[in-house]
C-alpha positions as CSV (number, residue, x, y, z in Angstrom):
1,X,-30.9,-19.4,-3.5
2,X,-30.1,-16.5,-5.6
3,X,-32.9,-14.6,-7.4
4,X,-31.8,-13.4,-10.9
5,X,-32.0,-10.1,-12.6
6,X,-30.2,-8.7,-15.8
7,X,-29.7,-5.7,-17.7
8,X,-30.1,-6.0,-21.6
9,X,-29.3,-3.5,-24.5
10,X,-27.3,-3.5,-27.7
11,X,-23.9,-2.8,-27.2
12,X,-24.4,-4.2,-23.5
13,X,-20.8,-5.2,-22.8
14,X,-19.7,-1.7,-21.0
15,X,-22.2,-1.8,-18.8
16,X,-21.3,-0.7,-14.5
17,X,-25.0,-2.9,-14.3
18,X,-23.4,-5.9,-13.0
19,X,-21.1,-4.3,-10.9
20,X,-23.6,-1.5,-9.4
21,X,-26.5,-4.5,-8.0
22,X,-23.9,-6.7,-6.8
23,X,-23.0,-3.7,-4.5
24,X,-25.8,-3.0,-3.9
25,X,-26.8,-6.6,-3.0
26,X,-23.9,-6.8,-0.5
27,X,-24.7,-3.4,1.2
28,X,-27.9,-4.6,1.8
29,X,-27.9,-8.6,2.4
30,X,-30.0,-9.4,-0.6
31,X,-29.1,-12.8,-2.7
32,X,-28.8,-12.1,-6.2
33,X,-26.8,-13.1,-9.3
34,X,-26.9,-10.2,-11.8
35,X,-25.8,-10.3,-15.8
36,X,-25.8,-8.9,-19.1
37,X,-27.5,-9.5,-21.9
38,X,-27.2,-8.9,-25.4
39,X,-30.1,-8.3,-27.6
40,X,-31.0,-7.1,-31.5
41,X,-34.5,-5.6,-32.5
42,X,-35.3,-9.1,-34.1
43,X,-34.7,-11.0,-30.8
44,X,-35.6,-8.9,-28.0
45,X,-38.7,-10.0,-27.1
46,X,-37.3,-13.6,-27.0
47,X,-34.3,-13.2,-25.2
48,X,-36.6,-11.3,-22.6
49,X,-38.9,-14.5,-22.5
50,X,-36.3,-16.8,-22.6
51,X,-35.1,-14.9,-19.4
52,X,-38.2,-15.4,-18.0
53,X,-38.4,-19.1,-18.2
54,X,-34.9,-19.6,-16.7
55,X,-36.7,-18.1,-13.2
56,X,-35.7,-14.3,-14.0
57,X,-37.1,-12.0,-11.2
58,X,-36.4,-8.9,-13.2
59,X,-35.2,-6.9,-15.8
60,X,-33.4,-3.4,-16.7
61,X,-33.5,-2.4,-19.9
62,X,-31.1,0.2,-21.9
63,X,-30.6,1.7,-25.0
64,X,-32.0,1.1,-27.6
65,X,-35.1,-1.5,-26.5
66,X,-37.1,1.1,-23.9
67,X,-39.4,2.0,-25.6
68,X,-39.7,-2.6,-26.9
69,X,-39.6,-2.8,-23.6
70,X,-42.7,-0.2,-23.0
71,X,-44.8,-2.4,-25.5
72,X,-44.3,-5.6,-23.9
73,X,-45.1,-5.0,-20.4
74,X,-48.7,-5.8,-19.4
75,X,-48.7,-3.7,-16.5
76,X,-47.5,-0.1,-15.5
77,X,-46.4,2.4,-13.4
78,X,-48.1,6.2,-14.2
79,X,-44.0,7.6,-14.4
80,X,-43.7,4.6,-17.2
81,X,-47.5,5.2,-18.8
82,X,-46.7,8.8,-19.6
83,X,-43.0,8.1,-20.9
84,X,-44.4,4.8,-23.0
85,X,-40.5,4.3,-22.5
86,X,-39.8,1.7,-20.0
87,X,-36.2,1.2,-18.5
88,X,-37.0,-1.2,-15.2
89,X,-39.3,-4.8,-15.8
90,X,-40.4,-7.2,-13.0
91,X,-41.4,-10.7,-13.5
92,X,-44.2,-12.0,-11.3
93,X,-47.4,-14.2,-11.5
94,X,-47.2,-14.2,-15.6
95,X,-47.2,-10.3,-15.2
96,X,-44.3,-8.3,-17.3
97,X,-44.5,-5.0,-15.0
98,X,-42.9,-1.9,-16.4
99,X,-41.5,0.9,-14.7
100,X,-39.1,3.6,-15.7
101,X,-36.7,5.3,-12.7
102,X,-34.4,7.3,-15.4
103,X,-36.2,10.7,-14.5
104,X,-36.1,9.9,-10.6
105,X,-32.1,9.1,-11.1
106,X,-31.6,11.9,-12.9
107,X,-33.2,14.5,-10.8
108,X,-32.1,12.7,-7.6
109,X,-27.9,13.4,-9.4
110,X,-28.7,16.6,-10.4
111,X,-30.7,18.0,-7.7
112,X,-29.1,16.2,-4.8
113,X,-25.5,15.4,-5.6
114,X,-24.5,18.0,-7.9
115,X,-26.7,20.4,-6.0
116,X,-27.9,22.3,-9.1
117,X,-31.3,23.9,-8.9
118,X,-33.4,23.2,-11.8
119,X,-36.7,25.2,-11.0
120,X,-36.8,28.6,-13.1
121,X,-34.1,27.1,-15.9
122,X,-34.0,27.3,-18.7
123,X,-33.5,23.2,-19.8
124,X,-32.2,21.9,-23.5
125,X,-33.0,18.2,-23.8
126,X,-31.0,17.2,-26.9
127,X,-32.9,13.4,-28.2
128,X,-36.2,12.0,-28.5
129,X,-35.3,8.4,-27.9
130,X,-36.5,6.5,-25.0
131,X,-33.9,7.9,-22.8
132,X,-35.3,11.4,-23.3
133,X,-38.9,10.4,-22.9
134,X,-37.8,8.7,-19.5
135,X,-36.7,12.1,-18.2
136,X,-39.3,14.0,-19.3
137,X,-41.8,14.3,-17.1
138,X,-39.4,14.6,-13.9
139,X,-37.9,17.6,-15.1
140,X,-41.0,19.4,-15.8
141,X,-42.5,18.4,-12.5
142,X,-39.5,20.3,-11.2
143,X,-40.4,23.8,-12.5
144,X,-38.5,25.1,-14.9
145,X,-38.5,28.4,-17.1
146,X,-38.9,26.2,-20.1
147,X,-37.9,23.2,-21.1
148,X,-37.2,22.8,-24.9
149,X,-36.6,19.4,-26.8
150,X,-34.4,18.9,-29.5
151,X,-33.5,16.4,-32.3
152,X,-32.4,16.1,-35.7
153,X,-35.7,15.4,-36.8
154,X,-37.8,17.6,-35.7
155,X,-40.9,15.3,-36.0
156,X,-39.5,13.4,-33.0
157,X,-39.2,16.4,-31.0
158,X,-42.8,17.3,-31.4
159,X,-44.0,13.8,-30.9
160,X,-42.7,14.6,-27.4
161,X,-44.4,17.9,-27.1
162,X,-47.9,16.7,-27.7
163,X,-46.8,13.9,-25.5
164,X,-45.8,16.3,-22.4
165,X,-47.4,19.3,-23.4
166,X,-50.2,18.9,-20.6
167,X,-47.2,18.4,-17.8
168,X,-45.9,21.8,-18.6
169,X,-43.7,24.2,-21.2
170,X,-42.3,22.6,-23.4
171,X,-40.9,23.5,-26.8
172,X,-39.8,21.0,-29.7
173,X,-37.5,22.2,-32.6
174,X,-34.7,21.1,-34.4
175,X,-30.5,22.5,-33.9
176,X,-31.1,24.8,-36.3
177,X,-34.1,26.6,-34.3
178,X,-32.0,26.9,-31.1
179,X,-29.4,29.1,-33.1
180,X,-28.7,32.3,-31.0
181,X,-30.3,30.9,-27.8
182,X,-28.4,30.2,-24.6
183,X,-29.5,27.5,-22.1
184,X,-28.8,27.3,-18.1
185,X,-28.8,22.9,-18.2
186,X,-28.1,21.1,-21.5
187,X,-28.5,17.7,-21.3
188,X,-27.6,15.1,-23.9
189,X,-30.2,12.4,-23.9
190,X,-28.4,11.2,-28.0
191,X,-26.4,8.1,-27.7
192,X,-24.0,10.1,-30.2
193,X,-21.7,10.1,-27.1
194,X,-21.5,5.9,-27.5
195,X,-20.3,6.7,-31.1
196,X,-18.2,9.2,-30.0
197,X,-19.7,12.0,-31.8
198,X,-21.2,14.8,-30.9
199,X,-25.0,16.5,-31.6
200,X,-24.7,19.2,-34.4
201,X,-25.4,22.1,-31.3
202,X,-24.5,25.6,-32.5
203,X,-22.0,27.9,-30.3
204,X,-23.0,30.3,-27.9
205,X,-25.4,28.0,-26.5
206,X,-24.3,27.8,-22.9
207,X,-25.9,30.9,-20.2
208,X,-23.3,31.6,-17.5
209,X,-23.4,29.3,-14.6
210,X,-25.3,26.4,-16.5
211,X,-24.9,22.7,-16.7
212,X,-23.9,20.3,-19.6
213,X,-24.8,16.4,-18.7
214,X,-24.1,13.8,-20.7
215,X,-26.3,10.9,-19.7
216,X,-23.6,8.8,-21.4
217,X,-19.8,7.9,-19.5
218,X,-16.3,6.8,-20.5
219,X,-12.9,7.0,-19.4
220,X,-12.7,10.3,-20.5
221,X,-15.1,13.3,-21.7
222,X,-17.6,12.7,-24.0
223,X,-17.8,15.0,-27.4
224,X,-20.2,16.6,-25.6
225,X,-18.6,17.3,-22.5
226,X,-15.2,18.6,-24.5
227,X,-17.9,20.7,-26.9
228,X,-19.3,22.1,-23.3
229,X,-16.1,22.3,-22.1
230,X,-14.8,24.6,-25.1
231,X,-18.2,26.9,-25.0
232,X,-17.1,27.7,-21.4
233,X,-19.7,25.7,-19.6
234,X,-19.3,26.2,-15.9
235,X,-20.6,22.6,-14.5
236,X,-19.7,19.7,-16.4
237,X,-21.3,16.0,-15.4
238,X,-21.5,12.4,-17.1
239,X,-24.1,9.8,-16.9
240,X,-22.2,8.1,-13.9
241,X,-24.8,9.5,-11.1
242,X,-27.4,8.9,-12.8
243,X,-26.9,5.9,-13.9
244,X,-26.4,4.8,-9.9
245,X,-29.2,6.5,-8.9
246,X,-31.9,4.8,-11.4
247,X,-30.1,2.0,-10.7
248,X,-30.8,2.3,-6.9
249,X,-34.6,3.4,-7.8
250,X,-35.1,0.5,-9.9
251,X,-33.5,-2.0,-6.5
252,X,-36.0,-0.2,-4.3
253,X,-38.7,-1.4,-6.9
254,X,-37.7,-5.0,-6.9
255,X,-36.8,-5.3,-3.1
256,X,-38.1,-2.2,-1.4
257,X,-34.9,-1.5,0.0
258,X,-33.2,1.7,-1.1
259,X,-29.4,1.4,-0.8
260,X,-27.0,4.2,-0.3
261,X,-24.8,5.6,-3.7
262,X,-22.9,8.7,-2.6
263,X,-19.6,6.2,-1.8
264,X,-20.6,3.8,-5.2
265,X,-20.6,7.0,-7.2
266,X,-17.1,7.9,-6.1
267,X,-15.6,4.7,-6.7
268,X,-17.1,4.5,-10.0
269,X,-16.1,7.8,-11.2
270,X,-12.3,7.2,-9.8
271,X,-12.8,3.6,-11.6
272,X,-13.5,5.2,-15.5
């Protein structure tokens, strides 16, 4: 019998979900059929229940219902208590546990596969949504010089700082405050990349040897990328590593089995 899980989000039809558990399923001899699903802010919380009733085992969750999807669970993890952003649910004995593996997959690309050390940086998180939140706390964790958070509204930025500021330095402000700075990793946590824009960042912004990571992906470079790309950038990464490696964290959560990604990476990044 197949145990199912799902991924749901809003737009949901892009998604390497599907495709990503399935191999991982096959690497690892677990039975499971894996979907999308399509949801809006006035039906979320339905099609999540509705989900549920059909036998659902689990549940990961994308932009823009994390921080929905923090709200509903009735149980969770520390990682997900101090993002209140939640990107991995599990279904079990009436219980809606949350979870949230988006800092461990980002660290675990950036750390491990792109081999870039992140203690002593200087970091740039551009958004304040629930895919910024998620990442939070793993990056401070990790040491850096400073870590500084950015969005247009610069409310949202220092929602995050009195959210994190315990954790470590960090630095809210909006793109006009980061004007004449330079930053060794820059990482766009917007989904400005899914409308093919880019975040109003100022030149002169990149250090020498540093990092720009879009936590988006397409068939070609994000705005961002091409922005980075332009500034001289010397490392330039998409969302495709991380997005296999929080996918891999959240299938250890479900079935304790961790699977290996360095070949599923690869492929996926040959693929778009």
């Amino acid at each position: 019998m197949l145990n199912l899980y799902a991924v749901i989000g809003n737009p949901i039809a892009h998604s390497k979900s599907p495709f990503i558990h399935t191999e991982f399923s096959k690497q690892t001899g677990q039975h499971i059929h894996y979907k999308t699903m399509l949801a809006s802010q006035d039906n979320f919380i339905t099609v999540v229940e509705s989900f549920r009733q059909l036998g659902g085992k689990g549940m990961n969750v994308t932009l823009p219902f994390k921080l929905e999807a923090h709200k509903i669970s009735t149980q969770l993890t520390e990682r997900a208590t101090i993002a209140k952003a939640v990107n991995t649910l599990t279904f079990n004995d009436g219980e809606i546990y949350g979870d949230n593996t988006d800092g461990d997959g980002l660290l675990r690309d950036i750390s491990s596969n792109l081999e870039f050390i992140i203690e002593a940086k200087r970091i740039l998180l551009c958004g304040s949504g629930g895919a910024a939140r998620g990442v939070v706390l793993a990056l401070l964790r990790k040491n850096p010089c400073t870590l500084t958070v950015v969005n247009r509204t610069k409310k949202r930025s220092q929602e995050i700082q009195k959210q994190f500021f315990c954790y470590g330095d960090i630095v809210s402000c909006d793109y006009t405050d980061i004007t004449g700075q330079e930053f060794d990793l820059i990482i766009n946590a917007t989904s400005a990349s899914l409308e093919n824009k880019l975040p109003p960042l100022p030149s002169g912004i990149f250090a020498k040897n540093s990092l720009a990571y879009d936590m988006m992906y397409g068939n070609k470079n994000t705005p961002f990328l091409e922005f980075a790309q332009q500034q001289e950038a010397t490392y330039l990464a998409n969302g495709i590593g991380m997005l296999v490696e929080q996918a891999a964290e959240s299938f250890f959560v479900w079935h304790g089995i961790r699977p290996e990604t360095k070949s599923l990476i690869e492929a996926l990044s040959r693929e778009i």
